[in-house]
N, C-alpha and C positions, 0 to 999 in steps of 0.2 A: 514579536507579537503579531500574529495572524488574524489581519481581520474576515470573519465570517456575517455574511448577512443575515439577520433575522427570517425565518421563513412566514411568508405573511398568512396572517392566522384567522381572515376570513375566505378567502377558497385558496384550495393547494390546486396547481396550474394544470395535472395530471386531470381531474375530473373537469375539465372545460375541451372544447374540442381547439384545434390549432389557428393562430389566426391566418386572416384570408386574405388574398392580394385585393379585394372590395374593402377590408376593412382598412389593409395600408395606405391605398388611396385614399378611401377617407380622412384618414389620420390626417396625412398631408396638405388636404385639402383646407382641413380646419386650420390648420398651423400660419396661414396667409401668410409662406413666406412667398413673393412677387418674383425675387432676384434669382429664383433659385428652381429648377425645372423637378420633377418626383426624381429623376434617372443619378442628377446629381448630388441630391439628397442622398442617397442610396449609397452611394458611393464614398459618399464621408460620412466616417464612423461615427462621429457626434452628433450628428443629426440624423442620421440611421436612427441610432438609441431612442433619442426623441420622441422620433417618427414610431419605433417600435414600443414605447410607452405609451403611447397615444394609440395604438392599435388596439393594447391590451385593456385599457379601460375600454373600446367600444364594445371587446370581446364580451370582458364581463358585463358592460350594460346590458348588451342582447343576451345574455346567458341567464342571466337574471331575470328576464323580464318571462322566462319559461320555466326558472324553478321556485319553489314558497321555500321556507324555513319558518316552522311554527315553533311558536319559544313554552318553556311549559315550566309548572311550580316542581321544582327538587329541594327534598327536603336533605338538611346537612347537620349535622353534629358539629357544633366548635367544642372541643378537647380543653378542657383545665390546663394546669402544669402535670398532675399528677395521671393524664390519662385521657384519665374517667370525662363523660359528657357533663361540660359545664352550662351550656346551653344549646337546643334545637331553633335554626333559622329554618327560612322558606322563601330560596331565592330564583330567581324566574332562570331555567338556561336553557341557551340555545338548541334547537333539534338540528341533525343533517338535513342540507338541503336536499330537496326530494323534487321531480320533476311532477307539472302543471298537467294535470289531465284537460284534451283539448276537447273542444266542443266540434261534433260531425254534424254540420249544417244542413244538412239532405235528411237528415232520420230525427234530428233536436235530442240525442244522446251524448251524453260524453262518453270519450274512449277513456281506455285505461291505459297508462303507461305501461 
């Protein structure tokens, strides 16, 4: 038996851009290990990994802090046994994230993405 990882189901890693060697340093930096220099880190594999989980959360913080996700009312049908609509709910779901239009300080316009 094969295990497979679940693929995680709030950002797929594809629409984020790649992490940055500022954000590995940071990682590491948070991590306060003393004993241990970034170069040797790097170099062992277990704490590579670490260091690269800790990248990838700063990734998505800063990723996040430029795109919204507005959540919106969908409405659904729960099905009987026999099919047919036994009841309509109305449950809030999530939209694609979508990138932040920024504010142009010189003219007090926002752009468009």
């Amino acid at each position: 038996m094969s295990h497979t990882s679940a693929p995680c189901d709030h950002l797929p890693a594809a629409d984020m851009p790649p992490i940055t060697e500022h954000q590995l340093r940071t990682a590491f930096e948070k991590l306060h290990w003393a004993k241990f220099t970034y170069d040797q880190v790097m170099a062992d594999p277990i704490r590579r990994k670490v260091v690269l989980a800790c990248a990838h959360q700063l990734r998505r913080d800063e990723w996040e802090q430029t795109h919204t996700r507005t959540v919106e009312p969908v409405t659904r049908c729960r099905p009987g046994a026999d099919g047919h609509p036994m009841k309509w709910t109305t449950q809030m779901a999530q939209e694609p994230w979508v990138r932040q239009a920024t504010p142009d300080i010189f003219t007090n316009h926002v752009q468009k993405p």
